[in-house]
mmCIF entry with sequence, helices, sheets and N, C-alpha, C, O atoms, coordinates in Angstrom:
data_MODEL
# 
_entry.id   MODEL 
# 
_entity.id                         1 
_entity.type                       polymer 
_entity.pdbx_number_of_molecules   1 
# 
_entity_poly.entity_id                      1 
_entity_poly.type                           'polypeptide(L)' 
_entity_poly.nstd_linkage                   no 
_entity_poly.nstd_monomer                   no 
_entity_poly.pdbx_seq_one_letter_code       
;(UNK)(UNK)(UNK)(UNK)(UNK)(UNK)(UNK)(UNK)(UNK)(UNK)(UNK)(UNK)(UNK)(UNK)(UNK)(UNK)
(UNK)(UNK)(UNK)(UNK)(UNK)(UNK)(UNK)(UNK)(UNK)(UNK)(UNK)(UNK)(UNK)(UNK)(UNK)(UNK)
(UNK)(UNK)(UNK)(UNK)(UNK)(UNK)(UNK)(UNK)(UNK)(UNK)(UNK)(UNK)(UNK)(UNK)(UNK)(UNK)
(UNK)(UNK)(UNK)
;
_entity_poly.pdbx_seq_one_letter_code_can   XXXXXXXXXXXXXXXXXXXXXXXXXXXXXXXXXXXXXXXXXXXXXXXXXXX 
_entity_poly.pdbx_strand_id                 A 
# 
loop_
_entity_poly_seq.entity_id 
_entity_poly_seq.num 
_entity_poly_seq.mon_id 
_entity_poly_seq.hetero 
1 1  UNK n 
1 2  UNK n 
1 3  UNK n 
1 4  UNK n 
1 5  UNK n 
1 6  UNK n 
1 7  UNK n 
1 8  UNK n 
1 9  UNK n 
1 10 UNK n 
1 11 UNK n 
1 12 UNK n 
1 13 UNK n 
1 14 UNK n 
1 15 UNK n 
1 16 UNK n 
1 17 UNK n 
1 18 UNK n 
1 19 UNK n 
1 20 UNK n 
1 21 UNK n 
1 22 UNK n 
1 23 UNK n 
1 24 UNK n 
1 25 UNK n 
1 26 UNK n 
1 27 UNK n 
1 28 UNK n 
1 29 UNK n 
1 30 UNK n 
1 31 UNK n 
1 32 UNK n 
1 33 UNK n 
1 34 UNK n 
1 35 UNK n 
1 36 UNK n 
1 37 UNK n 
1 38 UNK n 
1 39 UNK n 
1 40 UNK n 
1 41 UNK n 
1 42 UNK n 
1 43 UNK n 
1 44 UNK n 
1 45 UNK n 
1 46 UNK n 
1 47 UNK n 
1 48 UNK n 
1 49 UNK n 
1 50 UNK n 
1 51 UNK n 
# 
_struct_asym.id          A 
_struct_asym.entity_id   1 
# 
_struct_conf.conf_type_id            HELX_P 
_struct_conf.id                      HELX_P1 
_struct_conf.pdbx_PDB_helix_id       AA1 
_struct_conf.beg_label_comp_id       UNK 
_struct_conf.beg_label_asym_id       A 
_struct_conf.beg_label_seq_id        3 
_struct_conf.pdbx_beg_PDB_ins_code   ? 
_struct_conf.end_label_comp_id       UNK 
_struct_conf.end_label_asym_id       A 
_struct_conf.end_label_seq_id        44 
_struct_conf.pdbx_end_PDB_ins_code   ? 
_struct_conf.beg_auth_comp_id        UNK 
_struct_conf.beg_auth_asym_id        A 
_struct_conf.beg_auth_seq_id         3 
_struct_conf.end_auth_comp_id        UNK 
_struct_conf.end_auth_asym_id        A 
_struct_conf.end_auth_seq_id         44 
_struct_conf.pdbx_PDB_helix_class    1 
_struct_conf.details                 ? 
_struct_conf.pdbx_PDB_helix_length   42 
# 
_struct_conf_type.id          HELX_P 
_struct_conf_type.criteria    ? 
_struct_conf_type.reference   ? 
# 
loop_
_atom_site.group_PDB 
_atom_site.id 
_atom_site.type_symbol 
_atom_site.label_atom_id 
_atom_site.label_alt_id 
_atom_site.label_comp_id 
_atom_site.label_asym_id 
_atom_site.label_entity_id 
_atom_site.label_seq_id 
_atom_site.pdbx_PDB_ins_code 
_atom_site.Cartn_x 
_atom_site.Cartn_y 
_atom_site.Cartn_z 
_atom_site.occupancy 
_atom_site.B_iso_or_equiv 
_atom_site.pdbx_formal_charge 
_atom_site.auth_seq_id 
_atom_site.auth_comp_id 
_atom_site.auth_asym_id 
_atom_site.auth_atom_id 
_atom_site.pdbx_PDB_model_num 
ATOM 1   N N  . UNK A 1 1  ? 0.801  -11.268 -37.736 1.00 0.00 ? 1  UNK A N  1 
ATOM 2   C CA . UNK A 1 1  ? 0.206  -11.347 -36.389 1.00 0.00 ? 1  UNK A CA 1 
ATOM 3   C C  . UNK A 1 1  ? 1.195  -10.815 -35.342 1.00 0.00 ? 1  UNK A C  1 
ATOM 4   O O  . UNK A 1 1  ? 0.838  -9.907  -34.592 1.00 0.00 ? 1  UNK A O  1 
ATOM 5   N N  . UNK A 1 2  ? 2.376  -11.325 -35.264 1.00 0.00 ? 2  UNK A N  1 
ATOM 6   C CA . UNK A 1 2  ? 3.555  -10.959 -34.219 1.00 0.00 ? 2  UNK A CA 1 
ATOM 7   C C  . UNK A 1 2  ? 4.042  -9.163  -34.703 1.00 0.00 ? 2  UNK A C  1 
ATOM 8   O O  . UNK A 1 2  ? 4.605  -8.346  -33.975 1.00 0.00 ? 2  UNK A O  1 
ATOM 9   N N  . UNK A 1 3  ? 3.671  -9.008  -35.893 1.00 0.00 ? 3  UNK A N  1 
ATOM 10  C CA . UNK A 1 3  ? 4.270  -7.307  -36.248 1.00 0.00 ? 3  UNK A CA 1 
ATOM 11  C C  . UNK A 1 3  ? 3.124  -6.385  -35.348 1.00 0.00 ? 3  UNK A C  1 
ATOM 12  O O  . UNK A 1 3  ? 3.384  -5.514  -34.518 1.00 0.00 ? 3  UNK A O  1 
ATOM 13  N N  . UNK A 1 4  ? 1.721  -6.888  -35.807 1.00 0.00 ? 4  UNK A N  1 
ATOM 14  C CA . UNK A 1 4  ? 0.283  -6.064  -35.499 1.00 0.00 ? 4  UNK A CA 1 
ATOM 15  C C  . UNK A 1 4  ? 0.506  -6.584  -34.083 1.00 0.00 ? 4  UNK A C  1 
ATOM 16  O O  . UNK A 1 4  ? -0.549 -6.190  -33.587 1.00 0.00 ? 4  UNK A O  1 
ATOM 17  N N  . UNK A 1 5  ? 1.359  -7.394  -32.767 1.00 0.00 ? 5  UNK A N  1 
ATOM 18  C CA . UNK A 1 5  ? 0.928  -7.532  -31.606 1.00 0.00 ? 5  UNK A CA 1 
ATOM 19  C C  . UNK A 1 5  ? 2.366  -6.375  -31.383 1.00 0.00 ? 5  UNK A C  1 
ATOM 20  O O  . UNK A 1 5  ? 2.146  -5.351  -30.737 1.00 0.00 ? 5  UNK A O  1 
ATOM 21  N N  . UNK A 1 6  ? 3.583  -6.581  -31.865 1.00 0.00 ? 6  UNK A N  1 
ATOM 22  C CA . UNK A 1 6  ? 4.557  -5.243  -31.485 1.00 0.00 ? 6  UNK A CA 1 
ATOM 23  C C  . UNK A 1 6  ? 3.954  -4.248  -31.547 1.00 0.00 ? 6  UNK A C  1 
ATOM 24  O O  . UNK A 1 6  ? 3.829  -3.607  -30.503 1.00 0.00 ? 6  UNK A O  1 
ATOM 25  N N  . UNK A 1 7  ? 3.287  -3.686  -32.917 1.00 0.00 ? 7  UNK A N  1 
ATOM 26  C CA . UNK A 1 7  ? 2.900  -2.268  -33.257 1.00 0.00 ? 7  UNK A CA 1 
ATOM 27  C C  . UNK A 1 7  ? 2.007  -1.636  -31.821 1.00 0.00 ? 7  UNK A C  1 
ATOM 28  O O  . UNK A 1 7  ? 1.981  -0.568  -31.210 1.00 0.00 ? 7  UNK A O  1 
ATOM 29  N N  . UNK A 1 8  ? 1.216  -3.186  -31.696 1.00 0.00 ? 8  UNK A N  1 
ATOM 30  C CA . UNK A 1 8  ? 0.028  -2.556  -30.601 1.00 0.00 ? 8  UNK A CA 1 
ATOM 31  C C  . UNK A 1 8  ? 0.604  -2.625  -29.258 1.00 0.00 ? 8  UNK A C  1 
ATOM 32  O O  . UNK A 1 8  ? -0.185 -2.065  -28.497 1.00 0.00 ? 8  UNK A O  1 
ATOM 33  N N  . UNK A 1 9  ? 1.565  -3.036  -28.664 1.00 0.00 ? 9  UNK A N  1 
ATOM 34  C CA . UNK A 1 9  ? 2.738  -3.124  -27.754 1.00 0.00 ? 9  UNK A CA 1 
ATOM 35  C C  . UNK A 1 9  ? 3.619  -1.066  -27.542 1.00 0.00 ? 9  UNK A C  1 
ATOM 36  O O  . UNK A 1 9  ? 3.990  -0.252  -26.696 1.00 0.00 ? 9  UNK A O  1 
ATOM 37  N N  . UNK A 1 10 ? 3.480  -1.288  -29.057 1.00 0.00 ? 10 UNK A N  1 
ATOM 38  C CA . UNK A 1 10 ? 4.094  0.058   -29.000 1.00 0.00 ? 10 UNK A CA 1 
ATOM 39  C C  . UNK A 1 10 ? 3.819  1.215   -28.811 1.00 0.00 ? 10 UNK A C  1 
ATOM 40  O O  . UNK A 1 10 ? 4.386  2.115   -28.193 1.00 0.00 ? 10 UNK A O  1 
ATOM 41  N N  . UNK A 1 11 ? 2.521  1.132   -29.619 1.00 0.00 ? 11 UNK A N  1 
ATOM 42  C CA . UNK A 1 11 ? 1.311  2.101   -29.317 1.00 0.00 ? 11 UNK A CA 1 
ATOM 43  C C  . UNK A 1 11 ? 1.054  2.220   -27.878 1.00 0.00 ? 11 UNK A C  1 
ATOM 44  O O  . UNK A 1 11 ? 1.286  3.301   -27.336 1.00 0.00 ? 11 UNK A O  1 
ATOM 45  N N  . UNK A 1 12 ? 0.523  1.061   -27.081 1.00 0.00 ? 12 UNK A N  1 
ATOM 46  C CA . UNK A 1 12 ? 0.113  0.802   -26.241 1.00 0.00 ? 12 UNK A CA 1 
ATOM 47  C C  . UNK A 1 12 ? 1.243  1.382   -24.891 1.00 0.00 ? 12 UNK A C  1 
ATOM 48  O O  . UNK A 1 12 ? 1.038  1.945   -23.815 1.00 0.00 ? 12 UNK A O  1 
ATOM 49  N N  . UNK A 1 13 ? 2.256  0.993   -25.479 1.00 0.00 ? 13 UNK A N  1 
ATOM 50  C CA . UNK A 1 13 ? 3.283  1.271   -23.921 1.00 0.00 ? 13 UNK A CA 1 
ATOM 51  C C  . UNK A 1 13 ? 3.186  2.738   -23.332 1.00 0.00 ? 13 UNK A C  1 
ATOM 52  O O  . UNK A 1 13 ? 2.820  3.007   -22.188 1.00 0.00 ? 13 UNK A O  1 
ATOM 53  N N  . UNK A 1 14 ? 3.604  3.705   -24.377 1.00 0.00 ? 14 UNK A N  1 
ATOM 54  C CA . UNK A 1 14 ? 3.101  5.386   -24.052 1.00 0.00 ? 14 UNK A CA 1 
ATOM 55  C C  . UNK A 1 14 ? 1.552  5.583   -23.359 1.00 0.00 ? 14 UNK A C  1 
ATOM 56  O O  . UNK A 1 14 ? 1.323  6.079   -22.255 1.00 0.00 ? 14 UNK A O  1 
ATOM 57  N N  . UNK A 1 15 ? 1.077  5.328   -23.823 1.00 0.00 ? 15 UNK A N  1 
ATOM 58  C CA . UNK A 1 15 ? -0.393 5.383   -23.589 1.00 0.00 ? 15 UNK A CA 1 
ATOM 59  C C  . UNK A 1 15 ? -0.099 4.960   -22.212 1.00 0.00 ? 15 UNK A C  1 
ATOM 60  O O  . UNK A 1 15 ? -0.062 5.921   -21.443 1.00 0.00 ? 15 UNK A O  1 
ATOM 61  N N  . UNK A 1 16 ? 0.174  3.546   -21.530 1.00 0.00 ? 16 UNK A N  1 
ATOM 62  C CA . UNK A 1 16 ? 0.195  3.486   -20.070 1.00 0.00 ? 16 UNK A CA 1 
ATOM 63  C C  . UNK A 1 16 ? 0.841  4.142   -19.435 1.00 0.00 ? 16 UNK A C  1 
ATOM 64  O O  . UNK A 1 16 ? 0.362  4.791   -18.505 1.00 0.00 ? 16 UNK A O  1 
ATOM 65  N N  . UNK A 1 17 ? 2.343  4.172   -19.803 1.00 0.00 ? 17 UNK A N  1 
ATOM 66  C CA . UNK A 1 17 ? 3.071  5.101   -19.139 1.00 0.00 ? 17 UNK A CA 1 
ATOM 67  C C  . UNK A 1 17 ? 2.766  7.013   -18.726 1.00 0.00 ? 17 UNK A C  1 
ATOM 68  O O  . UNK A 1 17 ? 3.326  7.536   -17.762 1.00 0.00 ? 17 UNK A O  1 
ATOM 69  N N  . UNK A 1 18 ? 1.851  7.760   -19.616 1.00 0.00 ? 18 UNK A N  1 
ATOM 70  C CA . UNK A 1 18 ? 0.955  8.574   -19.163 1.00 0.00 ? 18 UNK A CA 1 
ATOM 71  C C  . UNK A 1 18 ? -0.216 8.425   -18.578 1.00 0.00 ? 18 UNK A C  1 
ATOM 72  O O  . UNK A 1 18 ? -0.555 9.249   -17.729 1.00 0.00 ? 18 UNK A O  1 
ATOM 73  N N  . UNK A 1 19 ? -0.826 7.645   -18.824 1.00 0.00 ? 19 UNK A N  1 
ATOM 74  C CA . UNK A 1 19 ? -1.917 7.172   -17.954 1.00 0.00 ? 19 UNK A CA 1 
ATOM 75  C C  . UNK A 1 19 ? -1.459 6.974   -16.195 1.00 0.00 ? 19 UNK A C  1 
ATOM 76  O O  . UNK A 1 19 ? -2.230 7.365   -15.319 1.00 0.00 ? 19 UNK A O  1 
ATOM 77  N N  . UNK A 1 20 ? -0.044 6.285   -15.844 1.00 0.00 ? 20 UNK A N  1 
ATOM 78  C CA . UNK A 1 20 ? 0.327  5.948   -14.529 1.00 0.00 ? 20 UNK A CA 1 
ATOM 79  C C  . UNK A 1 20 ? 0.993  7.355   -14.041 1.00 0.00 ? 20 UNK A C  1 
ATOM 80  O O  . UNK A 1 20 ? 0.685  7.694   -12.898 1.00 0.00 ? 20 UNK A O  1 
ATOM 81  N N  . UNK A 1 21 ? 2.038  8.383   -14.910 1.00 0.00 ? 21 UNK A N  1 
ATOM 82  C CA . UNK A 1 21 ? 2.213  9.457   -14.757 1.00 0.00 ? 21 UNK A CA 1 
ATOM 83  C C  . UNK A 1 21 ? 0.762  10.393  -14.260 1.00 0.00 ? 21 UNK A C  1 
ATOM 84  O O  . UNK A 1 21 ? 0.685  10.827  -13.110 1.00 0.00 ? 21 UNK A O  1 
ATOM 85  N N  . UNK A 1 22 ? -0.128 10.581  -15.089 1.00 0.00 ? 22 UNK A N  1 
ATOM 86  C CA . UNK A 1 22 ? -1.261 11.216  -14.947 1.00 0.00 ? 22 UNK A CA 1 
ATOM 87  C C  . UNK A 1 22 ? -1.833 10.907  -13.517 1.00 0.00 ? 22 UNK A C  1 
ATOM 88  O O  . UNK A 1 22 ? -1.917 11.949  -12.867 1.00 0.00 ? 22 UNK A O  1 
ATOM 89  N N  . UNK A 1 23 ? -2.207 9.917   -12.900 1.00 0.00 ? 23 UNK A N  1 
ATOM 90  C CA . UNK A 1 23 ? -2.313 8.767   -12.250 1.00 0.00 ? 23 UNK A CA 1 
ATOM 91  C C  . UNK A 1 23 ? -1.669 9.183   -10.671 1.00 0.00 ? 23 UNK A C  1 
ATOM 92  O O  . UNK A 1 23 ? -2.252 9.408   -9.610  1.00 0.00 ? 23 UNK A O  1 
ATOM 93  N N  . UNK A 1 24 ? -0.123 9.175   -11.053 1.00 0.00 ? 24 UNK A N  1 
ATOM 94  C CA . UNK A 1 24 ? 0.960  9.391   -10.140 1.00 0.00 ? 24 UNK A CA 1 
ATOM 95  C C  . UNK A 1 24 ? 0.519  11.023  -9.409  1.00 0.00 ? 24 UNK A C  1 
ATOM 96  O O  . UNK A 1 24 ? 0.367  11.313  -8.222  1.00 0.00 ? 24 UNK A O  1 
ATOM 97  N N  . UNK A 1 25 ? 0.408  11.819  -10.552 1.00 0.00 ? 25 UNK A N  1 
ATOM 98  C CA . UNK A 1 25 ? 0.528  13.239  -9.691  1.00 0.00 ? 25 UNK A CA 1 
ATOM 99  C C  . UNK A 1 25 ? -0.954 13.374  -9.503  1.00 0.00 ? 25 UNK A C  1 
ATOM 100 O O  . UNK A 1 25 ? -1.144 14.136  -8.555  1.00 0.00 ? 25 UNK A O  1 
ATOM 101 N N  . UNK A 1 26 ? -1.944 12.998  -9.954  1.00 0.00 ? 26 UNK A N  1 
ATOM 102 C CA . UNK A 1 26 ? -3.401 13.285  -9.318  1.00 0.00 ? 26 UNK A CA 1 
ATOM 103 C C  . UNK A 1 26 ? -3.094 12.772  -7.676  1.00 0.00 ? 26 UNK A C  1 
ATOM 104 O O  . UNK A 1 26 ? -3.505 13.447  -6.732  1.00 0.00 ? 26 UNK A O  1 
ATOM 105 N N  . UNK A 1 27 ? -2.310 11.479  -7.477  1.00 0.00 ? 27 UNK A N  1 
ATOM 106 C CA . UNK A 1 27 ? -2.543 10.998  -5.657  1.00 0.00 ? 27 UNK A CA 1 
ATOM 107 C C  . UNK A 1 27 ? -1.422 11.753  -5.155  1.00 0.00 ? 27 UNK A C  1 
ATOM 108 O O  . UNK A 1 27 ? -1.350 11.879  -3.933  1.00 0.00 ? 27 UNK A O  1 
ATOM 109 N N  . UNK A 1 28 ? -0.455 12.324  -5.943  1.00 0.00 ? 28 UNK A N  1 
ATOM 110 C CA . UNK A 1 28 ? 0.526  13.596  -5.146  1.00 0.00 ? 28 UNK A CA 1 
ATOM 111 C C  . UNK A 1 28 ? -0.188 14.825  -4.702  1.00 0.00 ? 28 UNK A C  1 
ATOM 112 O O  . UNK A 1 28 ? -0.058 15.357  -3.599  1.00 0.00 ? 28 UNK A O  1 
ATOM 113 N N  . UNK A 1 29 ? -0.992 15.241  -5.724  1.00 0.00 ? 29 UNK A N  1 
ATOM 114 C CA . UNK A 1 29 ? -1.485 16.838  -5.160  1.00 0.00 ? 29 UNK A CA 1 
ATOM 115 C C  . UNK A 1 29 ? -2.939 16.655  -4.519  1.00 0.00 ? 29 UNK A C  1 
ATOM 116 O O  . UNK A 1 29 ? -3.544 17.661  -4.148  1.00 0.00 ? 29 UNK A O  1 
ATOM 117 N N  . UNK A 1 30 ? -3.681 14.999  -4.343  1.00 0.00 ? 30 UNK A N  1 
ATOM 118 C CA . UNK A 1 30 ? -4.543 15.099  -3.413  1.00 0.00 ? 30 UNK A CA 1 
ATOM 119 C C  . UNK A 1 30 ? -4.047 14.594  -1.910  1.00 0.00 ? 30 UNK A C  1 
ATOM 120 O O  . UNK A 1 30 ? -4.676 14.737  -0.861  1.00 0.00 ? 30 UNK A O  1 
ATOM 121 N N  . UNK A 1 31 ? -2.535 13.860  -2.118  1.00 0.00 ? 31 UNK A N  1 
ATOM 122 C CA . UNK A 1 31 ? -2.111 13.467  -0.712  1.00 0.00 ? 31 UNK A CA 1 
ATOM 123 C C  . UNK A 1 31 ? -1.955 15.393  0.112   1.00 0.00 ? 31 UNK A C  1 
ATOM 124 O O  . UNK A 1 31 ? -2.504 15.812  1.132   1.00 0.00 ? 31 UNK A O  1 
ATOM 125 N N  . UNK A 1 32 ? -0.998 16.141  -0.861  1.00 0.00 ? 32 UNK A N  1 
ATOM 126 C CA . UNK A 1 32 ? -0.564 17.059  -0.378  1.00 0.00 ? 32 UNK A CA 1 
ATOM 127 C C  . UNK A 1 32 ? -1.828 18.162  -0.035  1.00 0.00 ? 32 UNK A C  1 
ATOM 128 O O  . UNK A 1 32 ? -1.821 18.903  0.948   1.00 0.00 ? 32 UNK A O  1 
ATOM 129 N N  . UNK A 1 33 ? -2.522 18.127  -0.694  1.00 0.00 ? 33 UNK A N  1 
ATOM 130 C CA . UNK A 1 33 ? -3.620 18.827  -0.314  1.00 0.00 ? 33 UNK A CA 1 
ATOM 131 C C  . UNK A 1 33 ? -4.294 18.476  0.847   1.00 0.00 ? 33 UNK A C  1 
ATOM 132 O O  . UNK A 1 33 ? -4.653 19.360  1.624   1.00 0.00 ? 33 UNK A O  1 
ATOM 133 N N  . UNK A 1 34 ? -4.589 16.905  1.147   1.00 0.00 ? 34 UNK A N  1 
ATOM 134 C CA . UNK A 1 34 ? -4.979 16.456  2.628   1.00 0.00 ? 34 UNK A CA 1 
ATOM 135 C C  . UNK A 1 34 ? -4.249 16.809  3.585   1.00 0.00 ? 34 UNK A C  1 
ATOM 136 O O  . UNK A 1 34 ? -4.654 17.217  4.673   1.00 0.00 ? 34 UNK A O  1 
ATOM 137 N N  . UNK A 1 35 ? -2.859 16.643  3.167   1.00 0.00 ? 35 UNK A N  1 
ATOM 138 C CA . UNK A 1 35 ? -1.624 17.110  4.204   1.00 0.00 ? 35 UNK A CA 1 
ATOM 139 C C  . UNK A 1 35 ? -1.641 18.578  5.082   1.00 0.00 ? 35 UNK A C  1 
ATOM 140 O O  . UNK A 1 35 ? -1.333 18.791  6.255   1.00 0.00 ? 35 UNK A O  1 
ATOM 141 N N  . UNK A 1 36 ? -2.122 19.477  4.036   1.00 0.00 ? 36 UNK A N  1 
ATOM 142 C CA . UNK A 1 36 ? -2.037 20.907  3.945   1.00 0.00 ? 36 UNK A CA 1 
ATOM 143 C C  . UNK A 1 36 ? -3.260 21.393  5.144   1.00 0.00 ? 36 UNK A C  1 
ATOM 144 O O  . UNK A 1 36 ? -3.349 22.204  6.065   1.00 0.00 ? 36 UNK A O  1 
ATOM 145 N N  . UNK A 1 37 ? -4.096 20.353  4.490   1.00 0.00 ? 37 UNK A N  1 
ATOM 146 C CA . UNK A 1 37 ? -5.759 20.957  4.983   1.00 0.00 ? 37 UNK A CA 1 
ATOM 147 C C  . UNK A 1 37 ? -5.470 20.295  6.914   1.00 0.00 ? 37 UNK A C  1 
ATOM 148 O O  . UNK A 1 37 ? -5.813 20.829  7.969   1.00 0.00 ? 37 UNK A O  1 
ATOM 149 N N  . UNK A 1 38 ? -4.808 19.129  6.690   1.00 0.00 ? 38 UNK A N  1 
ATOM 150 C CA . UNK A 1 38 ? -5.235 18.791  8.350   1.00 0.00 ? 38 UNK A CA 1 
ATOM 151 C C  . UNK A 1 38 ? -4.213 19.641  9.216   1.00 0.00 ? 38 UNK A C  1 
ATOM 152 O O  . UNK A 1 38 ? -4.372 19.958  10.395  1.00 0.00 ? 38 UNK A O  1 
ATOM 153 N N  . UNK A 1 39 ? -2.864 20.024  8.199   1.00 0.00 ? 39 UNK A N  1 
ATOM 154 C CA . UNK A 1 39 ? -2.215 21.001  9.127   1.00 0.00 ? 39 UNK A CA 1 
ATOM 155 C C  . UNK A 1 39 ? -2.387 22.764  9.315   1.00 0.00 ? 39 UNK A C  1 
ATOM 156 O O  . UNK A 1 39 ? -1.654 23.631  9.790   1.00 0.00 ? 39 UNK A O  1 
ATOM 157 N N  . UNK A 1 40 ? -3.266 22.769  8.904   1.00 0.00 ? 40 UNK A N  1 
ATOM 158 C CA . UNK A 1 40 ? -3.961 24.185  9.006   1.00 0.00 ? 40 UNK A CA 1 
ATOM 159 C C  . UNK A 1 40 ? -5.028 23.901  9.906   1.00 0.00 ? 40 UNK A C  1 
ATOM 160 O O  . UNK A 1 40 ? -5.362 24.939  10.476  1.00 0.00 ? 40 UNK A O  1 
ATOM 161 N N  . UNK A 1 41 ? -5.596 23.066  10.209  1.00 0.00 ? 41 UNK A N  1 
ATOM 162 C CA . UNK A 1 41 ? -7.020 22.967  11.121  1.00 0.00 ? 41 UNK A CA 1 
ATOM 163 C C  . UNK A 1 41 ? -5.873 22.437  12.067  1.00 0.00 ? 41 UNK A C  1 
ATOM 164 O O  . UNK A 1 41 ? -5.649 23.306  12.909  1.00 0.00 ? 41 UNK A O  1 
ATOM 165 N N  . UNK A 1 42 ? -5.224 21.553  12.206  1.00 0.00 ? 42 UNK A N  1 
ATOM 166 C CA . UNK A 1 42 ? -4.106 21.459  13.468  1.00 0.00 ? 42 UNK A CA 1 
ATOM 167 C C  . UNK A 1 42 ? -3.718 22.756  13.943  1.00 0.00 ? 42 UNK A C  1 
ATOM 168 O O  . UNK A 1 42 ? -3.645 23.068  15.132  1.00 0.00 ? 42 UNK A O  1 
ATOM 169 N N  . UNK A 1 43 ? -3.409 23.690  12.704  1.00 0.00 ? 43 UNK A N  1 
ATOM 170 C CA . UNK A 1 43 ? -2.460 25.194  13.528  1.00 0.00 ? 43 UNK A CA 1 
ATOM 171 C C  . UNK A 1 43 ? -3.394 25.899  14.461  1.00 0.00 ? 43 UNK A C  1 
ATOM 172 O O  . UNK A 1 43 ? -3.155 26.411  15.555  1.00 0.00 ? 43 UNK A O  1 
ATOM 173 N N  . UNK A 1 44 ? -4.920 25.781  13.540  1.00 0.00 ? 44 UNK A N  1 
ATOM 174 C CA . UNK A 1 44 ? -5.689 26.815  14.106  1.00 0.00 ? 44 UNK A CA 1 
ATOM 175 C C  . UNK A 1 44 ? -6.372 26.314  15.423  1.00 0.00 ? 44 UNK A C  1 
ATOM 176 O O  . UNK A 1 44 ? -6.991 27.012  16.226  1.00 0.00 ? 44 UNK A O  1 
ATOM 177 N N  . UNK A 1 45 ? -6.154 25.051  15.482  1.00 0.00 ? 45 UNK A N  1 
ATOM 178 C CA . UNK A 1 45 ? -6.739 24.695  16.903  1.00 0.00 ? 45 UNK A CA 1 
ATOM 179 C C  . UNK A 1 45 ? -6.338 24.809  17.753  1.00 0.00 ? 45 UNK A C  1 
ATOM 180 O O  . UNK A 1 45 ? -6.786 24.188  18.717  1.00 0.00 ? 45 UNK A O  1 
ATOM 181 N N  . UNK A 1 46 ? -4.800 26.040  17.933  1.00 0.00 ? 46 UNK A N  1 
ATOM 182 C CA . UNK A 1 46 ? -4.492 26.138  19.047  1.00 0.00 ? 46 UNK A CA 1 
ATOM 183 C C  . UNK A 1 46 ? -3.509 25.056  19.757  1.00 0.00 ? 46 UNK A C  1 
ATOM 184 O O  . UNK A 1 46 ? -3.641 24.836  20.961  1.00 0.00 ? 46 UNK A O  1 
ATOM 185 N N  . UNK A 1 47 ? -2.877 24.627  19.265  1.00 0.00 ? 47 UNK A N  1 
ATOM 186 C CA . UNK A 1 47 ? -2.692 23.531  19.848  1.00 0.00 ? 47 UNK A CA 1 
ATOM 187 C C  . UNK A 1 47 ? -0.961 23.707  20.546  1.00 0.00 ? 47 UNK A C  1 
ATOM 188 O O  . UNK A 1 47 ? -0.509 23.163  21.554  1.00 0.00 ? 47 UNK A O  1 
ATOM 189 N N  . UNK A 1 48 ? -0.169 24.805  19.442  1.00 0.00 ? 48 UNK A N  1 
ATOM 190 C CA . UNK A 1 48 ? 0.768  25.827  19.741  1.00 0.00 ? 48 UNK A CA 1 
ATOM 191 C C  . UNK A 1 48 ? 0.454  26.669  20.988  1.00 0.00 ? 48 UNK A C  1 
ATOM 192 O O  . UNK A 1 48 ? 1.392  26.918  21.746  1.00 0.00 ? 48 UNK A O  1 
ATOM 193 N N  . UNK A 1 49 ? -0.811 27.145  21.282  1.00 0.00 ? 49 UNK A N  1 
ATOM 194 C CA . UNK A 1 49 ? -0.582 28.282  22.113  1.00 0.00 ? 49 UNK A CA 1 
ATOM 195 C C  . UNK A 1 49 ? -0.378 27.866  23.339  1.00 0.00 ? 49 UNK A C  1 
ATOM 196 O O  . UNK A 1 49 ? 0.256  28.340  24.282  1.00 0.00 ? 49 UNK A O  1 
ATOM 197 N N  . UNK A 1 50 ? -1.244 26.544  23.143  1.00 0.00 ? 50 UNK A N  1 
ATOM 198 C CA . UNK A 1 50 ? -1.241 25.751  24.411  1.00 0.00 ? 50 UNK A CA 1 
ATOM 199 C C  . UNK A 1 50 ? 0.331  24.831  25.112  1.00 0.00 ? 50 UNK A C  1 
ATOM 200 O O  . UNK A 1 50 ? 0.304  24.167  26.148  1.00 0.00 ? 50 UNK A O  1 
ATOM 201 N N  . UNK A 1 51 ? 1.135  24.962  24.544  1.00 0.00 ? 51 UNK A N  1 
ATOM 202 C CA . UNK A 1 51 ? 2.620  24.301  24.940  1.00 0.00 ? 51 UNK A CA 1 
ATOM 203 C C  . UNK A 1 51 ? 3.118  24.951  25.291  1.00 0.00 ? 51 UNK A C  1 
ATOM 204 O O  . UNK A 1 51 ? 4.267  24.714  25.666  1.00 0.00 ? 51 UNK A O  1 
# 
């Protein structure tokens, strides 16, 4: 019982640890992509020409 709860411990740990990796950079390249998008509709609104 305690070998089959390590094994599945072991199995199991990789599996999360890509899952939170996977996880991690999906909310990196949709933060940066929001980032990108509001500072391009910021540039183009002029908001430079006007200062």
């Amino acid at each position: 019982m305690l070998v089959r709860m390590l094994i599945g411990v072991c199995v199991a740990m990789p599996v999360v640890v890509v899952i939170v990796l996977v996880v991690a950079v999906i909310v990196c390249v949709a933060v940066r992509v929001v980032v990108v998008r509001h500072a391009w509709e910021f540039l183009q609104s002029g908001v430079f020409e006007s200062l």
